[in-house]
Every structure is written in C-alpha cells, then in structure tokens.
C-alpha positions as CSV (number, residue, x, y, z in Angstrom):
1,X,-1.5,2.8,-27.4
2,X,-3.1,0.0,-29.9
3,X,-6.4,0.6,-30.8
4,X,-8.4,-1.9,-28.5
5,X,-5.4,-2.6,-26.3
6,X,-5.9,-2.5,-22.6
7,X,-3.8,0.4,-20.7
8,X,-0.3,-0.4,-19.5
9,X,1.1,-0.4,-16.1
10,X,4.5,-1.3,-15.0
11,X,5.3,-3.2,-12.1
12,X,7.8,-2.5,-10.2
13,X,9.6,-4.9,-7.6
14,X,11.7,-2.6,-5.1
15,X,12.4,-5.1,-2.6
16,X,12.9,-3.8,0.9
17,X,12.6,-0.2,1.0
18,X,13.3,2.8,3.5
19,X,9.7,4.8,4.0
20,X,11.8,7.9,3.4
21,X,13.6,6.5,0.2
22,X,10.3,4.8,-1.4
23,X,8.3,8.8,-0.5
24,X,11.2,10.0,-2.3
25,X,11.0,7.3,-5.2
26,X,7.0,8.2,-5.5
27,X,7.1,11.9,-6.0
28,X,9.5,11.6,-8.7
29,X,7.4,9.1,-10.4
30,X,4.5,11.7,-9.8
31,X,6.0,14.3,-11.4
32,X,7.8,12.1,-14.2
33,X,4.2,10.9,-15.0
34,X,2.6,14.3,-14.9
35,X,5.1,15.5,-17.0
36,X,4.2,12.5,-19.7
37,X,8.1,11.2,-19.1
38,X,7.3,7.9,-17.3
39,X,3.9,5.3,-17.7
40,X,1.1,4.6,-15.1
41,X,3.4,2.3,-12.3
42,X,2.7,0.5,-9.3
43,X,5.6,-0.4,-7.3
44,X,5.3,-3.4,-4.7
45,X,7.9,-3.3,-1.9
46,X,8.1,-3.6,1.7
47,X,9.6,-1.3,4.8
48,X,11.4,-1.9,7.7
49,X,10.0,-1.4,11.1
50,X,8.3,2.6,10.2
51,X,5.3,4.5,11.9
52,X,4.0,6.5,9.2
53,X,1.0,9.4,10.0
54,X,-1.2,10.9,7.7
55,X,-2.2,14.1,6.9
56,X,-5.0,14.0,9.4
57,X,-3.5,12.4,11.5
58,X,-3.6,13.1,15.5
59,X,-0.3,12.6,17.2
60,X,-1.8,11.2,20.3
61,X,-2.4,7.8,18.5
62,X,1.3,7.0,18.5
63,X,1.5,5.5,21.9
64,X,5.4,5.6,22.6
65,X,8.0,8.4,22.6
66,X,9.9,8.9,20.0
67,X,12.7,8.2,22.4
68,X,11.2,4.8,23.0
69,X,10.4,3.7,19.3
70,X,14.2,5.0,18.3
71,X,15.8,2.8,20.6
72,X,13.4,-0.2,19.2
73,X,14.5,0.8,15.6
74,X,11.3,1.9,14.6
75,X,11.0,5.2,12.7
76,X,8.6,7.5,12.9
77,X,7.5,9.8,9.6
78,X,4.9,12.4,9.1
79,X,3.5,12.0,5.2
80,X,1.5,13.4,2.6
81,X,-1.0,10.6,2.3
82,X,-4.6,10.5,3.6
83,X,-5.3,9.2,6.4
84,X,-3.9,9.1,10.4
85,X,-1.4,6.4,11.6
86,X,-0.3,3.2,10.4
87,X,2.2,1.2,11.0
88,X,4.5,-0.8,8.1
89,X,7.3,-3.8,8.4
90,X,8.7,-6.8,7.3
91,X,6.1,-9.3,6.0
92,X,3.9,-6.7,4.5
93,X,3.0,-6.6,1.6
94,X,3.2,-2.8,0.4
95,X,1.3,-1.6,-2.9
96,X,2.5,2.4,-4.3
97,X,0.4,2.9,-7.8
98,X,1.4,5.6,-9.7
99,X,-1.7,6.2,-12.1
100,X,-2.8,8.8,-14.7
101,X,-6.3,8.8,-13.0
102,X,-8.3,10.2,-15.5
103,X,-6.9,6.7,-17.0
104,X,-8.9,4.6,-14.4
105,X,-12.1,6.5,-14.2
106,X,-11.6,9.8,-12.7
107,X,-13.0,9.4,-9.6
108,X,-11.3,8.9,-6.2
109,X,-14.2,7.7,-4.0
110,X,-13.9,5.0,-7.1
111,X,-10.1,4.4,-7.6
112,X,-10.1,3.4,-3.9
113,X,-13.0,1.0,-3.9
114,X,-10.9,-0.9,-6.7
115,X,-7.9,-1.3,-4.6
116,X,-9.7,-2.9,-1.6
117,X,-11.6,-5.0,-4.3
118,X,-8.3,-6.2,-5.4
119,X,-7.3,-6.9,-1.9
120,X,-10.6,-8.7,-1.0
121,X,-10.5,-10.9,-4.3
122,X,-6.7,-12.0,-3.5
123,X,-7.6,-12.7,0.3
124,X,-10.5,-15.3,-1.6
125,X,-8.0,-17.2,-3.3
126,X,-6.5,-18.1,0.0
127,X,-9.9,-19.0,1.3
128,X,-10.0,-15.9,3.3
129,X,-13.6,-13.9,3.4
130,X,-13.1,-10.5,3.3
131,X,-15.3,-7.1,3.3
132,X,-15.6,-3.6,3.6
133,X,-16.5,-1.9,6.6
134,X,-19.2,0.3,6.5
135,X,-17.8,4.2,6.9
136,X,-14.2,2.9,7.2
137,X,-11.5,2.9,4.1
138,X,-9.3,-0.4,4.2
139,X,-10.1,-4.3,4.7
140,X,-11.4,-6.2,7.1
141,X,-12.1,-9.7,8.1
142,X,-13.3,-11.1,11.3
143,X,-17.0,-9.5,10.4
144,X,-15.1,-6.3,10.0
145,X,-13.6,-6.3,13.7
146,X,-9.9,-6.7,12.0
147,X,-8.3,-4.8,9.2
148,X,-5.9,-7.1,7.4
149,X,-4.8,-4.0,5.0
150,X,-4.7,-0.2,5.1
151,X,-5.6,2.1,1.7
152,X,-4.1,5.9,2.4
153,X,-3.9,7.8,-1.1
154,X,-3.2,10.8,-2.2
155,X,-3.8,12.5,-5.3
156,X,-1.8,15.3,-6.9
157,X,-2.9,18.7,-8.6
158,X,-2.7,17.6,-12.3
159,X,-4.3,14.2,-11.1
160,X,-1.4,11.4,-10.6
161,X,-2.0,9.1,-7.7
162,X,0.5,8.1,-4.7
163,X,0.3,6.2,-1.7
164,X,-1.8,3.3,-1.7
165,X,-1.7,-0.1,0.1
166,X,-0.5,-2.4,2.6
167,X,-1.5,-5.8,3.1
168,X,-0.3,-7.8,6.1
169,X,0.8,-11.1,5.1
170,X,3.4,-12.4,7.4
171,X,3.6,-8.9,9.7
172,X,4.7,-9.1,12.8
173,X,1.5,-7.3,14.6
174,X,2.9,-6.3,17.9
175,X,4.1,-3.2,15.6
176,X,0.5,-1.8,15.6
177,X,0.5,-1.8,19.2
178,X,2.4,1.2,19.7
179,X,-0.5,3.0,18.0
180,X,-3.7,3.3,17.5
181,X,-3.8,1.9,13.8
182,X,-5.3,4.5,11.9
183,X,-7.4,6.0,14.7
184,X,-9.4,3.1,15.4
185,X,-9.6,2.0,18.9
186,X,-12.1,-0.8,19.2
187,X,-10.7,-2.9,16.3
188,X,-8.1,-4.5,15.8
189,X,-5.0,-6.1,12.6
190,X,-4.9,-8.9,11.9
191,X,-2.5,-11.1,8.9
192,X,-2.8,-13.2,6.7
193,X,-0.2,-16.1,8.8
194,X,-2.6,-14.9,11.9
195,X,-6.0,-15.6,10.3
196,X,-4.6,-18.8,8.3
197,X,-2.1,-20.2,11.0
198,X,0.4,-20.1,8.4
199,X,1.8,-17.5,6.1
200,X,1.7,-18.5,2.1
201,X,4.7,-17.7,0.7
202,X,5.3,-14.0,-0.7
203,X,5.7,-14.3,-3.6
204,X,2.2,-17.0,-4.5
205,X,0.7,-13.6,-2.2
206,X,2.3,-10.9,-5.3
207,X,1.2,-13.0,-7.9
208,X,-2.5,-13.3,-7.3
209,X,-2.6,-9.1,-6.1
210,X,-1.2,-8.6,-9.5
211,X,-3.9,-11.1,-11.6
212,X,-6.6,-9.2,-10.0
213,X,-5.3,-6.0,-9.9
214,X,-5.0,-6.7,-13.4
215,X,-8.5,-7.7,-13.8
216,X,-10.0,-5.0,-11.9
217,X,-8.0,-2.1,-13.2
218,X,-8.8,-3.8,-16.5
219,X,-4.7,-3.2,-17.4
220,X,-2.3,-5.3,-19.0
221,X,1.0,-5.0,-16.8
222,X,5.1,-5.2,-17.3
223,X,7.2,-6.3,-14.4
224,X,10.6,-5.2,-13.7
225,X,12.9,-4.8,-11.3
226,X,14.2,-1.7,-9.4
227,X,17.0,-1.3,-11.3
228,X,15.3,-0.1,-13.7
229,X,14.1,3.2,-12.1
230,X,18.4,3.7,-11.2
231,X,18.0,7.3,-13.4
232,X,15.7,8.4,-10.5
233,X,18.4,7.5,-7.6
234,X,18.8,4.5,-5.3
235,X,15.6,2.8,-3.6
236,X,17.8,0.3,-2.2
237,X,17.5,-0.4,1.5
C-alpha cells in the first residue's frame, strides 16, 4: 500500500444469491484472505426466501416445520455466524465483509459497533432516526421497539471476518413471522418501505451504505461484479 493511502476493500455485487452458495463463496474468501491471496472484500447481495440460525441459536424460535417452510419455499440452514435466528429474502439488503481485522482495529466488540454505525448513518440520509439498543447487537427504530437490520459475525482463527449484515429495505416481513427474529419476542422488524411508506430504490439504498461504510471504516473501495470472483466457483442464483 502507498504511504498515506487509505486501506482497500473491494466491493463485490453478487446479485441474488443462494444462503448455501454465498456461505460457500465466504469461506473461500476467508481462507484466500488469510492466506494473503485475495484483499479485504465486502460482498453485497441478497437471498431468496432462507431461515438462517446461528451458532447459539435455540431451535424452538423457528415457529413452523420444516415440512411447512419446504412447501412455502423457504429454506432453512444452520450457520457458523453468531447469533440465533434470522430470517433473509428479497428486498434485503445483505452486507458479507471480508476483513483482515487487525486492519480495522482489532477489536470485535468495535468492528461491530462500525457496522451498525454505517447502518444508522445510511437510514439518516433517508430521514430515518435510528439507534442502538441497549444490550442488543443490530438496529433499531421505533425507540428501539423495531430492528430494521440484523449484525451476526463471525471471526476466524487467524482473524478474517465473515458474516455480517442485513438491512431490510423493501423485505417482505411476514418472513420473520415464522420465527422469533433473533430470539427476541417482544419486538418486532420493521423496513425501510414500512417505516417510509415507500421503498427507495436499491440501488440509491447501496450507494449511500457504501459512502459511509467508506467513511466509517476509513477505506477507499473498488466495485466489481461477481464475475470476478468466477476462479472461486459460481455464486449465481
């Protein structure tokens, strides 16, 4: 890197991805950028209809059989991130950074405070006020009585994170109610087209995340498409 240059991160644009195929797509990247093969990345990409639970997750918040959400076409995955159950579609707006973390600060508790403070700073520019809630990993609106996007990391042994975010933009929300979304009973999800009465477009919603996850990150970024990342297999849907 250029003296005095800021870091670099590559942005990848993935489209609509399987949960499966995109888990897949993140482990490789993990072990590419371990390895010092591949730079920090975040890929951006949605998921069809999944129900995704956590490494602490309890199976009794998934509400329906799996009998039940097959024949709806949902899918149902157990994963390696932190957390217990979420739920991810169409409409969402789905963030998976791939960082050197010593890179950003070398602290967890920290790395995940930036992501909701890029989430909360791109909800602003929409007029939307949003917070964190006090105990609780994610962001909230409503006074912290709805969670407009999830955060569920994880962090691998030679310090490469995975996982990330997932902000509801245009969601369709009767998803989250065959669950419990992530364990919390007496709150609820909201969206961006819920809490605004209309959904901005996606792609005005990718720009801004990216400005200010540029600016809080303190990174210069590269976008690309996923066609780019072909060496590492298919990631389309």
């Amino acid at each position: 890197m250029v003296p005095g240059a800021l870091p670099s991160v590559r942005v990848v644009h993935a489209g609509r991805v399987p949960y499966l195929a995109a888990l897949a797509l993140q482990r490789k990247l993990v072990a590419a950028r371990s390895a010092g093969q591949a730079p920090d990345t975040l890929l951006l990409l949605e998921h069809p209809p999944t129900i995704t639970l956590g490494v602490r997750a309890d199976p009794g918040h998934v509400l329906l059989s799996d009998e039940e959400l097959a024949r709806r076409g949902v899918a149902v995955v157990h994963t390696d991130r932190g957390g217990d159950v979420t739920f991810h579609g169409p409409g969402q707006l789905v963030g998976y950074p791939i960082l050197k973390l010593s890179q950003h600060g070398a602290d967890l508790g920290r790395y995940v405070r930036r992501l909701e403070e890029t989430i909360i700073r791109t909800l602003a520019e929409f007029g939307v006020s949003a917070l964190r809630a006090p105990g609780l990993t994610g962001v909230w609106v409503a006074d912290g009585r709805a969670k407009i996007c999830a955060i569920g990391v994880r962090l691998s042994a030679s310090g490469v994170t995975s996982h990330g975010f997932a902000l509801n933009v245009s969601t369709e929300l009767s998803g989250f109610a065959q669950i419990v979304p992530c364990g919390i009973a007496d709150r609820t999800v909201t969206s961006l087209e819920q809490v605004l009465g209309v959904a901005p477009p996606a792609d005005t919603v990718r720009a801004a995340l990216l400005r200010h996850f540029a600016a809080v990150f303190n990174v210069s970024l590269s976008e690309v498409t996923a066609a780019s990342l072909q060496d590492m297999g298919t990631i389309q849907a």
